[in-house]
N, C-alpha and C positions, 0 to 999 in steps of 0.2 A: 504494500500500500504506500501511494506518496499522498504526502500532503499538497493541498492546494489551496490552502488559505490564505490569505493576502499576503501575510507575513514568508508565509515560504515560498509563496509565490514570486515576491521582490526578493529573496534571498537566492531564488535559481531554481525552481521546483521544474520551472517549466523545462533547464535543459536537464537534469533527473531523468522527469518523464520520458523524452525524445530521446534521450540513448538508452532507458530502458526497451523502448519500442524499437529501435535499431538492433541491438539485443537480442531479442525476442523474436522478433519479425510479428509480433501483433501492436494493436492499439490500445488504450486505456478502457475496460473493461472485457478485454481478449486475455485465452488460455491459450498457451503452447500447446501444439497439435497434440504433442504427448500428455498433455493435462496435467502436465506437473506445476507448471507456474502461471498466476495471474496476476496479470497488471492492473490494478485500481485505484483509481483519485478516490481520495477523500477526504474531509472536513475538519480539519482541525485537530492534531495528533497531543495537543498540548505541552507543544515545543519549541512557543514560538520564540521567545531567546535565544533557543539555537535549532535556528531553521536554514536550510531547510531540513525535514522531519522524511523518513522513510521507517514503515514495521515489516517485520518480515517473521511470521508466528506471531510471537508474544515479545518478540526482541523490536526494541526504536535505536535508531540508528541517527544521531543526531548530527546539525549542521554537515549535509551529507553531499557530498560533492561528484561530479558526472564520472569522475573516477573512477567510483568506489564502487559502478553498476557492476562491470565484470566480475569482479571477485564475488559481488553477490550470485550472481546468475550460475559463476563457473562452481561455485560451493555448492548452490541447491541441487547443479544437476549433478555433481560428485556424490549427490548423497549425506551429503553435510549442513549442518548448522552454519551458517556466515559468524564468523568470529567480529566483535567486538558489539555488539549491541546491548543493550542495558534491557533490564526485567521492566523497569519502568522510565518514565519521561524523569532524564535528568540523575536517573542512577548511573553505576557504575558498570562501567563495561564489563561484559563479563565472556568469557573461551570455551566455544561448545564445540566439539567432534562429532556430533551425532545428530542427526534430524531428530529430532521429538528430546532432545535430551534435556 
């Protein structure tokens, strides 16, 4: 999920989104043929201090730069957790090896 609240919006959400979807090869509300990953806007992750805001499970991914899409994408499809995301908006990052872990 990216955010697209104003706040992350002027922060850079919108190019987030765009090399998500470059990525992927879908749009904002599209699944990977394989149905493993979907891309969706939504409203307000409550991150806006450090926006822009990406979730990914239960993990946020704060002040979250066009960069940082790949290591997402290439971790889900590895079968992994994306390392550094916080439990909660504004927690501490925290180091998963495992999907669901």
């Amino acid at each position: 999920m990216v955010c697209t609240t104003i706040s992350c919006q002027l922060a850079g959400a919108d190019a987030v989104v765009s090399r998500f979807e470059e990525l992927l090869g879908i749009t904002i509300g599209g699944t990977t043929g394989d149905g493993l990953i979907s891309l969706i806007a939504v409203e307000c992750l409550a991150c806006c201090g450090n926006s822009p805001a990406v979730q990914v499970d239960f993990d946020y991914f704060e002040s979250f730069q066009p960069e940082q899409c790949e290591g997402i994408v290439e971790a889900l499809r590895a079968g992994r957790h994306p390392e550094g995301g916080a439990g909660v908006p504004g927690g501490d990052p925290v180091a998963r090896t495992e999907v669901g872990a």
